[in-house]
C-alpha positions in Angstrom: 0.0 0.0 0.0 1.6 3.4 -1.0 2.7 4.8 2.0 0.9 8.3 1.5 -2.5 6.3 1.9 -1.0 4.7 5.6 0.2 8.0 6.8 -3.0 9.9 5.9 -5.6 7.5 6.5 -4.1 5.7 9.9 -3.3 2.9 8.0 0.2 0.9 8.3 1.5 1.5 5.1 3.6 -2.0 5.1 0.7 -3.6 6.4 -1.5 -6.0 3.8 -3.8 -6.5 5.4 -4.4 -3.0 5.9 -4.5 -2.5 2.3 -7.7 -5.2 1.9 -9.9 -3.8 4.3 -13.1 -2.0 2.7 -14.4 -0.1 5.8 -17.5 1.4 4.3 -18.6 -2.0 2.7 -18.6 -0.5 -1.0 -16.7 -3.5 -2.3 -13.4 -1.8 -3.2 -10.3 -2.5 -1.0 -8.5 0.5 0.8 -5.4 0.2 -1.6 -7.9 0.3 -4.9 -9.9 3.7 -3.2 -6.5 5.1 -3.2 -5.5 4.4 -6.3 -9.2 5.4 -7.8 -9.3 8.9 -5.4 -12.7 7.8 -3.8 -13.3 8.5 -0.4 -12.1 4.9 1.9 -14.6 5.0 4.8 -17.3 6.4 2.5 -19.2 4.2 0.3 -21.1 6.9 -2.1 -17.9 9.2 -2.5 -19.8 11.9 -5.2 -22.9 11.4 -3.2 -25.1 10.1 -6.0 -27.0 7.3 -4.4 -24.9 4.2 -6.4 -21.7 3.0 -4.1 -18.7 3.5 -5.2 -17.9 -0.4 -6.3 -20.7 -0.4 -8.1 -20.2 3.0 -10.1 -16.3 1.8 -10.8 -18.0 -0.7 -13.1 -19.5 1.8 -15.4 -19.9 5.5 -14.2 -17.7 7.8 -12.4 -17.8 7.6 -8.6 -16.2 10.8 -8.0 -18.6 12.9 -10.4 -22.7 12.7 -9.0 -23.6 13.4 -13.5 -21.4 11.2 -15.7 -23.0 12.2 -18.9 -23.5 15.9 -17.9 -27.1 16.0 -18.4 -28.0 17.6 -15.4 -29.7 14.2 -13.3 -27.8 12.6 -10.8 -26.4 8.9 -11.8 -28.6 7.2 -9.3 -32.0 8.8 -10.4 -30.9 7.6 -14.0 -30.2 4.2 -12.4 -33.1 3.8 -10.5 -35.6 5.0 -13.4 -33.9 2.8 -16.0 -32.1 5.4 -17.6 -28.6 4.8 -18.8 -26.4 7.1 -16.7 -23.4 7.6 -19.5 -26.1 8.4 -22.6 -26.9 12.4 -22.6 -30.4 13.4 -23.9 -31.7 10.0 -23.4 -33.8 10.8 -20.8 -35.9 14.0 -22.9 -38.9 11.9 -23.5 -40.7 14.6 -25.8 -37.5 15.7 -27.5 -38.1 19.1 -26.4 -34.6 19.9 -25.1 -35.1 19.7 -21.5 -35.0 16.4 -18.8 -37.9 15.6 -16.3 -36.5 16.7 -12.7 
């Protein structure tokens, strides 16, 4: 584990074992929160309802919009939008998004 993370987060940075904890249950490891900049004892780093394991399959876990269209990944999610498509959710084509 890079011995920045050990200093900074408490952890021993020699330490494996360390290094494999996942103390906010997200799925990701200490040691792969460092190396992706999300937030170790946090499981929802950008805040947008979808834990940061499962964004790191697909969105971004440290931006709450992925494709910029103004709705927060986890509403896309959750209403069977696809959070990395822009526009997809303008129903009526009329330029705007349902909020």
């Amino acid at each position: 584990m890079p011995r920045r993370l050990g200093g900074d987060a408490g952890l021993k940075p020699t330490d494996e074992f360390d290094a494999r904890l996942d103390p906010d249950a997200d799925g990701l490891t200490n040691r792969q929160e460092f190396a992706i900049g999300t937030m170790r004892k946090i499981a929802d780093t950008d805040g947008d309802t979808l834990n940061d394991g499962r964004e790191v399959l697909g969105t971004k876990p440290l931006i709450r919009d992925s494709d910029g269209d103004l709705l927060d990944d986890g509403f896309e999610v959750v209403n069977g939008f696809n959070a990395l498509t822009v526009g997809e959710t303008d129903q009526d084509n009329d330029g705007d998004t349902p909020i």
